[in-house]
C-alpha positions, 0 to 999 in steps of 0.5 A: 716779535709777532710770529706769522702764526700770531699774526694769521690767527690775529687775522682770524679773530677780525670779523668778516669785512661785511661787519666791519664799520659801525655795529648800527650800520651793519647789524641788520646786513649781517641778520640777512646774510644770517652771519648770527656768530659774527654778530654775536662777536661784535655785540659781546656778552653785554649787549641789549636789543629791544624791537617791535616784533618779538621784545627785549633779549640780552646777554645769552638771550640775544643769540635766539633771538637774532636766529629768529630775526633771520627766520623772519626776514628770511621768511619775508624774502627781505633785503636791506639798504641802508641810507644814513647813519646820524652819529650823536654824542652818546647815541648813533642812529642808522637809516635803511629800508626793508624790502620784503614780501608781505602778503604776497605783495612786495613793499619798501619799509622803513626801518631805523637801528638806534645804538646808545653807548654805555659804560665798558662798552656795552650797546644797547640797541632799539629798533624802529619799524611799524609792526602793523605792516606785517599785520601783528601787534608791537611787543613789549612795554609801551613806549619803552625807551628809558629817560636819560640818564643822569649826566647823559647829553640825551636831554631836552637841551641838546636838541636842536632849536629847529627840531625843538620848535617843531616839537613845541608846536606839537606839543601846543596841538598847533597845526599852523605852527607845525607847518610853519616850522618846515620850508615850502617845498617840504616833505614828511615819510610816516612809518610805513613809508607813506610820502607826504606833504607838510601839512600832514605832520600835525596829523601824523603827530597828534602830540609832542614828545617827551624827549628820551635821546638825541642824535645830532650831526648839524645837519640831521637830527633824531630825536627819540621818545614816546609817539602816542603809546609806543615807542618811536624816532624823528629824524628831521633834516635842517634845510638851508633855511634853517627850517626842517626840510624833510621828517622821517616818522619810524614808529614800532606800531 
């Protein structure tokens, strides 16, 4: 029989509410409210990041490092909204926008966390938003995200064909089969939230891209590699026509 004192500190060791759910989804809500212990719990002595503004941490590392992301949002007055979570067979992908001050002016960023499980339980997180917003340069390696693994589901073969297409027809340098490859009435986001029509994806993505991950719902797809020189995602949502009807660009530059 469990007593009630096994019981309360059962209760005790449970994250707060707030950081209960998926770690992608709640990981930058609990960097706002600066709950840094809690985090550090639900990420455990294995975990990797790696972002555009101050490089790779893990293990011991990460708990500074989270410290510093506070500072940092704290810093620029941010508050964080997340919108969708694309769960995919060995990577999730959360959504969300950053509104911050920047300048002395208020913006809305967009901002994606990628969380790719590993073996005994290990995450290893990337996020993804434009470091140029905040005028500094992305840190790290170059388009730092590892090919997949072997065995791994994140390959060229599990993207879908409407998200396949498009990058074909990038890669070809096409600019009409690009915008062939979204429904009329589409729309394209760029990494700094910039809201634009169809014909600016072939614009927006010089090149095509060499497919490092894939999260896929059916409906929504984020295929993650190399954008130019840096690391970058594509979520594109499939329309009802089979077609892409919106893509989202997040970009570490």
């Amino acid at each position: 029989m469990v007593s009630w004192v096994e019981m309360r500190q059962a209760e005790d060791d449970l994250p707060p509410s707030s950081l209960r759910g998926r770690l992608c989804e709640v990981f930058f809500s609990a960097l706002v409210t600066e709950m840094i212990d809690p985090l550090m719990r639900r990420l455990g002595d294995k975990a990797e990041l790696d972002d555009p503004f101050f490089g790779a941490a893990q293990g011991a590392g990460m708990r500074p490092r989270l410290v510093e992301w506070a500072a940092f949002l704290s810093e620029h007055d941010a508050t964080y909204d997340r919108t969708i979570t694309i769960v995919g067979a060995d990577r999730d992908v959360t959504e969300g926008t950053l509104e911050v001050r920047v300048g002395g002016q208020h913006r809305t960023l967009p901002i994606a966390l990628l969380m790719e499980r590993r073996k005994e339980r290990e995450v290893f997180l990337r996020v993804y938003c434009a470091a140029s917003a905040f005028g500094s340069a992305a840190k790290g390696p170059t388009a730092k995200t590892p090919p997949p693994r072997s065995g791994s589901s994140a390959t060229v073969s599990a993207v879908p064909s409407f998200a396949a297409d498009l990058l074909v027809a990038l890669d070809k340098r096409d600019a009409a089969a690009v915008a062939a490859c979204f429904e009329q009435e589409s729309g394209v986001r760029d990494a700094v939230g910039g809201e634009h029509s169809r014909e600016a994806a072939a614009r927006l993505l010089t090149s095509g891209m060499a497919v490092h991950g894939v999260a896929d719902n059916g409906q929504v797809c984020a295929v993650e590699g190399p954008i130019g020189s840096h690391s970058g995602l594509l979520v594109l949502q499939r329309g009802d026509s089979g077609l892409v009807r919106s893509l989202r660009i997040y970009s570490e530059a």
